[in-house]
Each structure stands twice: as structure tokens, then as C-alpha cells.
C-alpha positions as CSV (number, residue, x, y, z in Angstrom):
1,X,-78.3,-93.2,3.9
2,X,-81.1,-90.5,5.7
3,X,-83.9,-90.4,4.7
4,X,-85.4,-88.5,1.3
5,X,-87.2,-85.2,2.4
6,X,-89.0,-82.6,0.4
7,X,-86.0,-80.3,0.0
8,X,-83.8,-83.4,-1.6
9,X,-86.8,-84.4,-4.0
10,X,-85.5,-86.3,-6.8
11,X,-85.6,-85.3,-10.6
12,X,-85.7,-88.2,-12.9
13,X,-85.1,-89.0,-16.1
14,X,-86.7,-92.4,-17.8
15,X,-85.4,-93.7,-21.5
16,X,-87.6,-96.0,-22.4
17,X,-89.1,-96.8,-25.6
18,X,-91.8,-99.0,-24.3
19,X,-94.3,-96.9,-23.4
20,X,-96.3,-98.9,-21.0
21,X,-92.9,-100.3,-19.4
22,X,-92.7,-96.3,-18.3
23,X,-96.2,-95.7,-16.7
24,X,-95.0,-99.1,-14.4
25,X,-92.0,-97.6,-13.8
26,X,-93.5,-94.4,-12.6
27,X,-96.6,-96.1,-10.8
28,X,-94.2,-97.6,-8.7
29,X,-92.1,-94.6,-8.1
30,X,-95.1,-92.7,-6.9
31,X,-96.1,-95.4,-4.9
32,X,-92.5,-95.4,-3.4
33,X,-91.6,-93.6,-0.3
34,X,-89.3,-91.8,-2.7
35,X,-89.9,-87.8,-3.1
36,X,-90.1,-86.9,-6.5
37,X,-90.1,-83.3,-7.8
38,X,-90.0,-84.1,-11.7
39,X,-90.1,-87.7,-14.2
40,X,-89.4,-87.1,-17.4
41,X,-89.5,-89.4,-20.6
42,X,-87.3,-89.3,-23.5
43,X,-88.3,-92.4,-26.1
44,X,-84.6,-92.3,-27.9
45,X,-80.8,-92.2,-27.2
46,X,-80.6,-89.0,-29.3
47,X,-83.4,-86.7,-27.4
48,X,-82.0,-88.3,-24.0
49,X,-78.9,-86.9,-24.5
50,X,-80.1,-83.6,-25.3
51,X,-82.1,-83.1,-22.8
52,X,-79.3,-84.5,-20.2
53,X,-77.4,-81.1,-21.9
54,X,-79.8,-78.7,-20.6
55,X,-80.1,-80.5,-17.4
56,X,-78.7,-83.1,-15.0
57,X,-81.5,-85.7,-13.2
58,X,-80.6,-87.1,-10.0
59,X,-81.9,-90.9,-11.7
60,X,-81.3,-92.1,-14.9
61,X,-83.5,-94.8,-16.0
62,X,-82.1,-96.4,-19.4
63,X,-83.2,-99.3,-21.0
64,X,-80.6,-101.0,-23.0
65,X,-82.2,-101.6,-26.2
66,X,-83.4,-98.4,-27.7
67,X,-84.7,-97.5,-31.7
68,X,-81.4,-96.1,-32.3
69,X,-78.9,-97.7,-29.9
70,X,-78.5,-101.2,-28.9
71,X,-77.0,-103.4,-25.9
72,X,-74.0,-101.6,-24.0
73,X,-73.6,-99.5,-26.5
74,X,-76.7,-97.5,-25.3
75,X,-74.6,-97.2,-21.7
76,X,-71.4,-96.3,-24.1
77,X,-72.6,-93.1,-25.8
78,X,-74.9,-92.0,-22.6
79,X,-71.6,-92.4,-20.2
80,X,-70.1,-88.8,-20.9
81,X,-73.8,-86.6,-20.8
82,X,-74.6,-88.5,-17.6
83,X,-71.5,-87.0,-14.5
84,X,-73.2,-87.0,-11.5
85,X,-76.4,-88.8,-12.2
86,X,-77.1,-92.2,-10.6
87,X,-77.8,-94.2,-13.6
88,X,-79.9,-97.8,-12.7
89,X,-80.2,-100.0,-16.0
90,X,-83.5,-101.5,-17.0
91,X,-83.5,-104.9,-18.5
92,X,-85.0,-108.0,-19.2
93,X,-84.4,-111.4,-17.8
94,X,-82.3,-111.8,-21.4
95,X,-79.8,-109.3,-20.9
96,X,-78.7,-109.5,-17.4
97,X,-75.5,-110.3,-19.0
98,X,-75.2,-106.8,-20.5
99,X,-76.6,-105.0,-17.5
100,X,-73.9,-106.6,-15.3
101,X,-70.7,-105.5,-17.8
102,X,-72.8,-101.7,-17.9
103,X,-72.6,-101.6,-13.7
104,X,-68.8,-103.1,-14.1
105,X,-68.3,-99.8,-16.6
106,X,-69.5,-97.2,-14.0
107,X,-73.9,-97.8,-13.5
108,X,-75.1,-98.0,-10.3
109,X,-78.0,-101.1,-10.3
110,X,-79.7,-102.3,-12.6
111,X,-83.1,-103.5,-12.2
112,X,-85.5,-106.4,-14.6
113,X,-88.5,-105.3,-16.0
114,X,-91.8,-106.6,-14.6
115,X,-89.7,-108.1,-11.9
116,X,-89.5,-105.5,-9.1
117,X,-92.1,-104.1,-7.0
118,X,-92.1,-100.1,-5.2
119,X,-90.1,-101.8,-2.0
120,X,-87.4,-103.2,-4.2
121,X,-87.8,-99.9,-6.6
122,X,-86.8,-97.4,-3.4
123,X,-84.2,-99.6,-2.0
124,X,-82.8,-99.6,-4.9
125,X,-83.0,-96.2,-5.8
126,X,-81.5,-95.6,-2.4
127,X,-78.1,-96.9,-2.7
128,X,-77.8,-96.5,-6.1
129,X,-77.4,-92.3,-4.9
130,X,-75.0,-93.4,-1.9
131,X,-73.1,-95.4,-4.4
132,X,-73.1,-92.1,-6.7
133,X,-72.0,-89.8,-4.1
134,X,-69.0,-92.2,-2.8
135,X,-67.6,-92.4,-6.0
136,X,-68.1,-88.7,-6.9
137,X,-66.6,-88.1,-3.1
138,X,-63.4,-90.9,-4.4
139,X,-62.9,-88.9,-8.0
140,X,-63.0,-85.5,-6.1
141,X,-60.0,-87.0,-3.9
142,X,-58.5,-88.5,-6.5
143,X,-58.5,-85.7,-8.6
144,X,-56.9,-83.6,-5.7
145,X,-54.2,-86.1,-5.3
146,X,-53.5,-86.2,-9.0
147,X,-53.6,-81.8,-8.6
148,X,-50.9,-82.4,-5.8
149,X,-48.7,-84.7,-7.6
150,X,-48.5,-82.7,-10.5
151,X,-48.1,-79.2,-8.1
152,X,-45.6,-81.0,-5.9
153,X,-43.8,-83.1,-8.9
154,X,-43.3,-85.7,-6.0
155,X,-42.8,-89.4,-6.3
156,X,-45.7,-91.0,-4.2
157,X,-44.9,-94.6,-2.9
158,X,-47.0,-96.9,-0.8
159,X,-44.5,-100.0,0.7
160,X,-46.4,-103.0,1.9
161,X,-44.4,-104.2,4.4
162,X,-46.5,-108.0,4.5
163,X,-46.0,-108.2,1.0
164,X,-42.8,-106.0,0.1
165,X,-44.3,-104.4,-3.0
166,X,-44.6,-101.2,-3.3
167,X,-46.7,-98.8,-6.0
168,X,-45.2,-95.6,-7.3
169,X,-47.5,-93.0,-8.9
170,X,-45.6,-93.7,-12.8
171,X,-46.5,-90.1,-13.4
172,X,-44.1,-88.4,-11.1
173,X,-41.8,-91.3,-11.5
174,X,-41.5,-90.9,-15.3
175,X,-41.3,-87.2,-15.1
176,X,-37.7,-88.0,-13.0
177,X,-36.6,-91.6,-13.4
178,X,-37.8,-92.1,-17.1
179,X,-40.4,-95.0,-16.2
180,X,-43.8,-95.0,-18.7
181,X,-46.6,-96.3,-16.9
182,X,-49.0,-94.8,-14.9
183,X,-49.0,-97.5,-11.7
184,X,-45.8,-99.0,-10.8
185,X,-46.2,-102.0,-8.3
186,X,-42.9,-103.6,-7.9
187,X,-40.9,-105.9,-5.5
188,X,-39.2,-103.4,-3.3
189,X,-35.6,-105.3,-3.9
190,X,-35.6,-104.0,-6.9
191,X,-35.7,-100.4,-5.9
192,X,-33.3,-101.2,-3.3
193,X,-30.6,-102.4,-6.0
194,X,-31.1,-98.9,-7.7
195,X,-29.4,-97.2,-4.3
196,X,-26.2,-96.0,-4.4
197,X,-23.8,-98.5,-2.6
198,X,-22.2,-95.7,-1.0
199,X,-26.0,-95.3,0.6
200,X,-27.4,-98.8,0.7
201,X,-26.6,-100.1,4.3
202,X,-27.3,-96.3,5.3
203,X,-30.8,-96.6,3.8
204,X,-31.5,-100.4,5.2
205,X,-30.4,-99.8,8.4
206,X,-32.1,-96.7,8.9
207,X,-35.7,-98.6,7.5
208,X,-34.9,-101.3,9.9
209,X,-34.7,-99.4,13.3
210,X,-38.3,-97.3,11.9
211,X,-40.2,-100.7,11.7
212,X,-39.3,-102.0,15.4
213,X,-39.5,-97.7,16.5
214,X,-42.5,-96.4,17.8
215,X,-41.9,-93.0,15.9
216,X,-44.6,-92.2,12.9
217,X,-43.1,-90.5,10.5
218,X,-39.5,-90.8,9.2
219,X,-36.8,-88.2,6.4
220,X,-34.0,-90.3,4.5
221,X,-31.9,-88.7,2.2
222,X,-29.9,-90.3,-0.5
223,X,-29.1,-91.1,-4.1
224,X,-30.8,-93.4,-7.1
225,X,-30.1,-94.8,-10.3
226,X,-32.4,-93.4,-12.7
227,X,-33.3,-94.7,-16.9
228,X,-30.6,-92.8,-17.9
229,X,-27.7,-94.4,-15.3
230,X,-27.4,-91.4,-13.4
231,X,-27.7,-91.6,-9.7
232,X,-30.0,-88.5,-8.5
233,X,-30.3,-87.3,-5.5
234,X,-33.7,-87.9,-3.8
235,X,-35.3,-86.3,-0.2
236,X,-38.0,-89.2,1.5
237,X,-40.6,-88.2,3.9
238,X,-42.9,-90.9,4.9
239,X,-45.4,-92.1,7.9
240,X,-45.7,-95.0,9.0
241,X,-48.9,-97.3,9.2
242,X,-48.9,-99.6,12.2
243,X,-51.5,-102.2,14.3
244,X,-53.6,-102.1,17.4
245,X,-50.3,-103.6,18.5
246,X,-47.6,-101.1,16.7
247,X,-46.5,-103.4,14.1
248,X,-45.3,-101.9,10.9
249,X,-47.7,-102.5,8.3
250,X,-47.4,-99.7,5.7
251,X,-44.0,-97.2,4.9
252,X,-45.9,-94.6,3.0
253,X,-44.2,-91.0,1.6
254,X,-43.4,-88.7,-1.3
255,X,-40.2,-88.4,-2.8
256,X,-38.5,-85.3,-4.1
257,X,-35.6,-85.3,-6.5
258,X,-33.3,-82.6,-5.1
259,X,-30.1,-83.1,-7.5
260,X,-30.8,-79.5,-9.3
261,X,-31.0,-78.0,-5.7
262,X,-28.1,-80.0,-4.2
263,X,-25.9,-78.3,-7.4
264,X,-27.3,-74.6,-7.1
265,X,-26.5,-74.6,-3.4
266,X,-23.1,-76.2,-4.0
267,X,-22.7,-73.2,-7.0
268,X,-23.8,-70.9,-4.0
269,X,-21.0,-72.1,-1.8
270,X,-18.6,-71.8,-4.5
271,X,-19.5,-68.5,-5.4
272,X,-19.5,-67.3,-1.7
273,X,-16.1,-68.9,-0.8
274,X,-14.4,-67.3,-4.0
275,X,-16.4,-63.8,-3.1
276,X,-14.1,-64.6,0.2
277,X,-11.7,-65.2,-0.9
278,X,-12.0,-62.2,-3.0
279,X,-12.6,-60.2,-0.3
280,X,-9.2,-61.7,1.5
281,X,-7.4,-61.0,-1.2
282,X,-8.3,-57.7,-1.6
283,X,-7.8,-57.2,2.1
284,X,-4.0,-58.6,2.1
285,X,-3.3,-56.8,-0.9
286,X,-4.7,-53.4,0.8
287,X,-2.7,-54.1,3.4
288,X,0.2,-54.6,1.6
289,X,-0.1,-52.0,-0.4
290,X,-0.3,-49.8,3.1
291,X,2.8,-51.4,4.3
292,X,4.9,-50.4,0.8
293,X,3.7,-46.9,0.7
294,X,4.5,-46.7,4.8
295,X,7.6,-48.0,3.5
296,X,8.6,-45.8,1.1
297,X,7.3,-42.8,3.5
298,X,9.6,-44.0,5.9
299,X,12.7,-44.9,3.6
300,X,12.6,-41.8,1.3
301,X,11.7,-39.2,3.0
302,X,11.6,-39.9,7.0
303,X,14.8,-41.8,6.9
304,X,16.5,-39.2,5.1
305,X,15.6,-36.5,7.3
306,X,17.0,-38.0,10.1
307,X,20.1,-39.1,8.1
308,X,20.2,-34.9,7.2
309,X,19.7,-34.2,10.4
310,X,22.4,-36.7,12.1
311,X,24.8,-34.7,9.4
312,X,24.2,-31.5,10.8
313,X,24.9,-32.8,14.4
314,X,27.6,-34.7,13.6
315,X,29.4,-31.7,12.0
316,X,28.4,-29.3,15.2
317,X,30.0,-31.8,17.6
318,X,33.4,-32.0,15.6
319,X,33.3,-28.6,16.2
320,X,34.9,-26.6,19.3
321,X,33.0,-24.8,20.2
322,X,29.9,-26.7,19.0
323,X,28.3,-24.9,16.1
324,X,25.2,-23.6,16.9
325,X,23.9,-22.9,13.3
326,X,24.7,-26.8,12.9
327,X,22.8,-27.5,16.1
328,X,19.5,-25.7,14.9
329,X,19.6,-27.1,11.8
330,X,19.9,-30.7,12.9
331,X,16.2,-29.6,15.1
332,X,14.7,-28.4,12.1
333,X,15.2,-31.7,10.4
334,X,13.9,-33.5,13.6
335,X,11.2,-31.4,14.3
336,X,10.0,-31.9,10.3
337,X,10.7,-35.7,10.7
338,X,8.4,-35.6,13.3
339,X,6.0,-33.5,11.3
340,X,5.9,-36.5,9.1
341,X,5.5,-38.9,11.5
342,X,2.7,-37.6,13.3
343,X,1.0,-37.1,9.1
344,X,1.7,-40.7,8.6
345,X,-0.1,-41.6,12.4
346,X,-3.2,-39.6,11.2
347,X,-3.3,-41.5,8.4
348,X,-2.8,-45.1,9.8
349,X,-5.1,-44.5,12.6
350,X,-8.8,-44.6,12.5
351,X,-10.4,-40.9,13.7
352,X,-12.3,-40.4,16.8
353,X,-15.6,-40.7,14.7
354,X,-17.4,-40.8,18.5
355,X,-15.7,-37.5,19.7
356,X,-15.8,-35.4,16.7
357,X,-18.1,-37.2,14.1
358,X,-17.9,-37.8,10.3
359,X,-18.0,-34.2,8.8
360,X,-15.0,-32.7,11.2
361,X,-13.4,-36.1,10.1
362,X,-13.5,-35.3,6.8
363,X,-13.1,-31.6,6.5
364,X,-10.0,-32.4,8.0
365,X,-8.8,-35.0,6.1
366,X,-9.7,-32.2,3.0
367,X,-7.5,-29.9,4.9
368,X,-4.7,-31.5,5.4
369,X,-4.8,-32.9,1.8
370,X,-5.3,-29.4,0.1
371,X,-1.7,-28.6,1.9
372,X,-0.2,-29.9,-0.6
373,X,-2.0,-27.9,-3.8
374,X,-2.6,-31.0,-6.0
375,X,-6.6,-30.0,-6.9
376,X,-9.1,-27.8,-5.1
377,X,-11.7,-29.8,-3.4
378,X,-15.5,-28.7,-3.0
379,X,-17.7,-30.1,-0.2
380,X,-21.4,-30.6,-0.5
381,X,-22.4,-31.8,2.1
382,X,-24.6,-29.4,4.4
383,X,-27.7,-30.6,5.9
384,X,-26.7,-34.0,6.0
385,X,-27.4,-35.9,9.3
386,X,-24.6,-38.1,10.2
387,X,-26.8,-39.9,12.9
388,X,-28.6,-42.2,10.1
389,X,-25.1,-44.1,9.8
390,X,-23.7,-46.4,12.8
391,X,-20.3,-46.0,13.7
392,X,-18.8,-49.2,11.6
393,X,-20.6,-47.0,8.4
394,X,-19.3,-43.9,9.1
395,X,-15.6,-45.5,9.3
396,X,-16.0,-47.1,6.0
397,X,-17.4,-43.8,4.5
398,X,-13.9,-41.8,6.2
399,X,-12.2,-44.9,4.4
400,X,-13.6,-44.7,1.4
401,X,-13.0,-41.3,0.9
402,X,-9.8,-41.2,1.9
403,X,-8.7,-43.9,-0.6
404,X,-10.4,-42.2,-3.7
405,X,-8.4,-39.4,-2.5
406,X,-5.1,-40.7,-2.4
407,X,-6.3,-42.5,-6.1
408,X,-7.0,-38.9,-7.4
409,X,-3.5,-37.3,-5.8
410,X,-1.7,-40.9,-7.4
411,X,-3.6,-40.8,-10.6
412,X,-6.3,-38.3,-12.0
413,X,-3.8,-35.4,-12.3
414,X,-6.9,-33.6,-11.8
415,X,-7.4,-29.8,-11.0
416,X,-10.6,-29.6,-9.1
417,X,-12.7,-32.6,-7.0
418,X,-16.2,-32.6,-6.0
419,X,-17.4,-34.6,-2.9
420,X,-20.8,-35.0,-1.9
421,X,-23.3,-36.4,0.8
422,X,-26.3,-36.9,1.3
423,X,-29.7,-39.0,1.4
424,X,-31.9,-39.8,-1.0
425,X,-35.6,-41.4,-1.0
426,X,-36.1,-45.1,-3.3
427,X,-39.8,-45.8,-2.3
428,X,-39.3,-46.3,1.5
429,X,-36.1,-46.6,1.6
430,X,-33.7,-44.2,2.9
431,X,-30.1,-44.4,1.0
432,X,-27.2,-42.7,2.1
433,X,-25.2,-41.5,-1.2
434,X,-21.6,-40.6,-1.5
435,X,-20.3,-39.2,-4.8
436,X,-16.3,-38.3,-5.3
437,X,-16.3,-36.5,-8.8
438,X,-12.6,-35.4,-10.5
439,X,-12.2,-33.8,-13.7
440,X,-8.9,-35.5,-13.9
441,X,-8.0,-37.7,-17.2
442,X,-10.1,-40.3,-16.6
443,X,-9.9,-44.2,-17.4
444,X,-11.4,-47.3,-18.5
445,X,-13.6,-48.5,-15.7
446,X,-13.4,-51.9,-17.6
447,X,-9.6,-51.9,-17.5
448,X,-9.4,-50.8,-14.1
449,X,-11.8,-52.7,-12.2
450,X,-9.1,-54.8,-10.7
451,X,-7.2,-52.1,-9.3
452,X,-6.4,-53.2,-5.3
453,X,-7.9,-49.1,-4.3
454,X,-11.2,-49.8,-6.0
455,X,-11.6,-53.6,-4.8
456,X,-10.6,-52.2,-1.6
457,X,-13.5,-49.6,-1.7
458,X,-15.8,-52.1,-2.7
459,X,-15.2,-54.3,-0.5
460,X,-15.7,-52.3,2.1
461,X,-19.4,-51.2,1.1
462,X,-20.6,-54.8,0.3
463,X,-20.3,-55.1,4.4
464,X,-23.0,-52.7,4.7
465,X,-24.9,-54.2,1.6
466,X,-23.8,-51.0,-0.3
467,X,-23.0,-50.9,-4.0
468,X,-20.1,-49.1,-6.0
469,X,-20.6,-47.3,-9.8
470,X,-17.7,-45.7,-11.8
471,X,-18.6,-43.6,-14.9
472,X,-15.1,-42.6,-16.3
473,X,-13.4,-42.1,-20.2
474,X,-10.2,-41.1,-20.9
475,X,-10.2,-37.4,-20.6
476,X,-13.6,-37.3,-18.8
477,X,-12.7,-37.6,-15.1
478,X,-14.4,-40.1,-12.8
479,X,-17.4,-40.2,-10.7
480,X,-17.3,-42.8,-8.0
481,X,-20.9,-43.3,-6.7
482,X,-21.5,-45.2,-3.2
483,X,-24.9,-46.1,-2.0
484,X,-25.7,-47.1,1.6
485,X,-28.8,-48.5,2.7
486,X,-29.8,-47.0,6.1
């Protein structure tokens, strides 16, 4: 220990009854190489203990046998006021027995009246401090470990290898095997019979090749029987302690039960292969869906316009000469087949977003759909900047649209359709909103969220992490709302 100076001088605190034992006790102090800044005297267990609540000595002097306290009880009741004081017992040569069991309960030194001189007094004084501070400096540590355990809910182990046991901290351990005491030394074969079989020679093998390894620190994974006779899942991190010579002496590490994490990431997997599958389905069905109503175009209406057509030619060539009215009609039907092709084409094919960009896109998908007279549509859409979406995003928005179209031609029997876009503010953010309303007859957004058109359309913004509202009743129209973020 350095030595005392002035700016570490020592307050100290005497409880003595005796009052001539005290002026020895501070004769010798002062004639100690010991810097002293204050001594005081309290004659009684009671006014010691008051005092030591209005202020904490560096020394305690305490003799044992007081007017109201005796023997180790004196050490007993004075324990709690006394945290960070050095506390040195004064005895006589008749209770040395006592003063040894109050240094085994947490004293520094104890010292025998009339038998120690200012040398002895300062040496002692001396290391009873150093003792003081190095176990102030171990409960400080140890109450940081114990903070960790309890932050980290970790299962600390120390495995000595020379001896095979091993000590568990009991808190952890009881918190996720069920075990009830504190400090758990145990034979390590008896935590290896608690591995799963399945893991066992995975587990011994992999311990094995660490000890003879020059590597320091070591990750197992693997699963335990617990109280309750359920194996658990547990993640090991550990170092290893070797020798001058790199022998193995010490496995220690913390172990983390990871059974609840193992599950939610397995309920994660499940829940993103059924969103895929989801998705797939939705896809096939789209395309299906697609393929029947190509189908249809091409069987019911195509097919027979060609089959009119091939009619009217027929008939011309039977006659002689060829009838020209015949002939002309036959091209009419052609030409209006192919009318119908090219309509279907449009419809199949993606636009050239890149040539002509989203709005000319859509005006003209309007346009062609107003041909037909079904509803009146109203665009709101000027001032909007189509450069805030990539290409894949302005496609899905075309796509989008289109589909709530052909829902609102197939099913709103509406009169007059609103579409709007633009951007909006949230925070920072900048969202890109698209809004299809329809005063058509409306639905049960409950009853209809499985329709293949609307999965279709969400699945298509969830790409772009965009999300998909429906506020509809029977008799009040729809409003489809999509939100993109940008």
C-alpha cells in the first residue's frame, strides 16, 4: 500500500468504554506515522451507531464488550452502519476467541489491549484499509456480475477441466432449468447425461478437439433436459483457460436458452412460406383467370367473327360471278376481328411506360375503356410527377388500375368513377397515393377479400412495401386506396 499523505488523512472512530484504554489508543495513533484528520469517542453501541449515520470513519475501533452490547454481538448489530469502514476489534487476551469469529464475519484485524505498540498500531492500521478496499473492489465486481446475470438471464458455468466439476450460477439456472440453489458445483457427467442423444457425441466431440486446439474461445449449440423433462434448446459461448504450455485448464462461458427464439423464427418461416405461397397462389390464379377471359374473348366473340366472316366468303365464291357485296362483308368481319385482336394485345401487353410514361398510359387505357359507355371516368391527377416512381412501380400502378377497372366494368354497375394521384407528406416520408373511387353498389369488403382481382392487386403493392384499404357497403360504392412508399 503507498504511503498515508495529508490529503488521505484518516477519520476515526473509537468505541470504547474504558476511558483510559482510549487515550492509549490515541497516544499511539498520534505517535504513529499515521495522518489523522479527526478521532472521535463514542462510550456505547447506541451513540456509535448514530453517529456512524451522520458519518462514515475511515477506522472503526470497537471493543467487544460494551455497557449495552456484549461479545460478537457488539460486531453483529454494528455490521450494517459500518459499509466501507475498516473495522479492527479491540480485545483482551480473554476474548481472542471472539475477535477471531468477528474477523471470520467480515472485520479487518483485531488488535489486544495493552499488547501493541505505535509500530504494530500503523501496520496494522495499514492493511487493515488495503484489506477494506479489496473487498469493496471484489463486492463492486461481484455486484456487476450479479447486474449482468440478471440483465443477460445467462447461465454462467466455470468447468474445471483437472477436476471435471463445474459451478453454475443457480440463479440463472433456476430461472430456466428449475434448479433452487444459488451455487451449483456438480460432476460434469451429470450435465452431460441431460444432452439430447441426438446431440451428445456432437457435443463431446466438438469439447474434445477444443482442449487439444490452440483456439480460445469456442459456440456449441444444442439441446437439454430441463426439471420439467423438456429438452430446451441452449446457445454456449465459452473461452478457454490454458498453461504456459497451452493445456486446457478451464472451459468457461454463459449459456442462453434460445427455445422461445428458435419457435418465433420457425413461426416466421411459416408465416413467410404461406405469405408465398399466398402470393403463388394468387399469381396462378391471376393468370388463370387471364387465360379464361382471353378465352372466352377469343371463343365468343373473335371466333365467331371469323366464322361470320368465312360465311360471307364462302357464299361469294359459290357465286358466278363472285358477289361483291358478299366479298366486302366477309372484310368487314375481318377487319373488326382484327380490331379485337389488336384490343386484346393492348391489353395483354405491358405499355411502353419508358417511351410515353404513366399518365399517357393511363389516359389511354381510360379512353379506350370509356368506348364502351359503362361509367364516366374523372382523372385527378395533374401536377403529379411520375419521376418519384421507378419503372417496376409505375407498371404495377398501370396494373393496378387496370384491374380495378375491369372489377368496376364486371361488378359495380356503377355510373361515374373517380381516379386519383398524387403524393402526400407522413413526417419525412414521401407516399405516393392512388385512390379508384365508384359509386357503384358496393360490397362487403369482409366477404370479398378473397376475390383473385383484389389479392391480385395486393399482391402486387406488397412488392413495393405498399399497402391496400377498401371502404365499401352495399349500395355505397368502393374506394380502393394504395399507398406507395417513395
Amino acid at each position: 500500500m503507498a504511503p498515508f499523505t495529508q490529503a488521505n488523512s484518516l477519520n476515526i472512530l473509537v468505541i470504547e468504554d474504558n476511558f483510559g484504554d482510549f487515550l492509549l489508543l490515541k497516544e499511539n495513533i498520534y505517535l504513529s506515522k499515521i495522518p489523522v484528520a479527526d478521532i472521535q469517542l463514542a462510550e456505547t453501541l447506541a451513540s456509535a451507531i448514530e453517529q456512524l449515520k451522520q458519518s462514515k470513519p475511515d477506522i472503526v475501533f470497537l471493543d467487544l464488550y460494551l455497557p449495552d452490547s456484549n461479545g460478537l454481538n457488539s460486531f453483529s448489530q454494528l455490521q450494517e452502519y459500518v459499509t466501507g469502514s475498516a473495522v479492527i476489534i479491540l480485545s483482551g487476551l480473554s476474548d481472542t476467541k471472539a475477535a477471531l469469529e468477528a474477523i471470520s464475519l467480515g472485520a479487518q484485524d483485531y488488535l489486544a489491549k495493552g499488547e501493541f505498540d505505535e509500530k504494530l498500531l500503523e501496520k496494522t492500521i495499514t492493511y487493515s484499509i488495503e484489506r477494506k478496499r479489496n473487498l469493496e473492489i471484489l463486492r463492486q465486481a461481484n455486484e456487476r456480475y450479479s447486474l449482468v446475470t440478471k440483465a443477460t438471464h445467462d447461465l454462467i458455468w466455470d468447468w474445471d477441466l483437472l477436476t471435471n466439476e463445474v459451478y453454475r450460477d443457480g440463479r440463472t439456472l433456476k430461472d430456466e432449468n428449475g434448479a433452487s440453489s444459488y451455487r451449483i458445483i456438480h460432476n460434469m457427467d451429470s450435465w452431460k447425461k441431460r444432452i439430447h442423444p441426438d446431440d451428445a457425441e456432437r457435443w463431446i466431440k466438438t469439447i474434445e478437439e477444443i482442449k487439444i486446439s490452440t483456439q480460445d474461445s469456442f459456440e456449441l449449440e444444442y439441446r437439454v433436459l430441463d426439471s420439467s423433462n423438456i429438452y430446451k434448446y441452449i446457445y454456449d459461448r465459452g473461452y478457454v483457460v490454458r498453461n504456459a504450455e497451452g493445456k486446457a485448464l478451464r472451459l468457461i462461458g454463459a449459456a442462453q436458452d434460445i427455445t422461445e427464439k428458435l419457435k418465433l423464427e420457425a413461426e416466421l418461416r411459416e408465416s413467410q412460406l404461406q405469405q408465398q405461397r399466398a402470393l403463388t397462389e394468387a399469381t396462378i390464379k391471376g393468370q388463370e383467370n387471364e387465360r379464361e377471359e382471353l378465352g372466352k374473348e377469343l371463343h365468343d366473340n373473335i371466333n365467331q367473327i371469323l366464322a361470320t366472316s368465312k360465311l360471307y366468303l364462302d357464299y361469294a365464291m359459290t357465286m358466278s360471278p363472285i358477289d361483291k357485296e358478299s366479298v366486302m362483308k366477309g372484310k368487314e368481319f375481318i377487319s373488326q376481328a382484327t380490331e379485337e385482336i389488336r384490343r386484346l394485345s393492348k391489353a395483354l401487353l405491358p405499355p411502353s411506360l419508358d417511351e410515353f410514361g404513366l399518365i399517357p398510359a393511363l389516359d389511354e387505357l381510360i379512353s379506350t375503356i370509356s368506348i364502351t359507355g359503362k361509367f364516366k371516368i374523372e382523372k385527378e391527377w395533374e401536377g403529379f410527377e411520375e419521376k418519384v416512381l421507378q419503372k417496376d412501380q409505375k407498371l404495377t400502378v398501370y396494373r393496378i388500375v387496370q384491374e380495378q377497372l375491369n372489377n368496376i366494368i364486371k361488378h359495380a354497375e356503377a355510373k361515374n368513377v373517380t381516379l386519383t394521384l398524387h403524393q402526400v407528406y407522413r413526417g419525412e416520408n414521401k407516399i405516393v397515393e392512388l385512390l379508384i373511387k365508384d359509386n357503384g353498389k358496393g360490397f362487403n369488403p369482409a366477404q370479398k377479400r378473397n376475390g383473385v382481382g383484389l389479392r391480385n392487386i395486393i399482391s402486387r403493392s406488397e412488392i413495393f412495401g405498399g399497402t391496400v384499404s377498401i371502404h365499401s357497403a352495399p349500395g355505397q360504392g368502393c374506394e380502393l386506396k394504395v399507398s406507395f412508399p417513395t
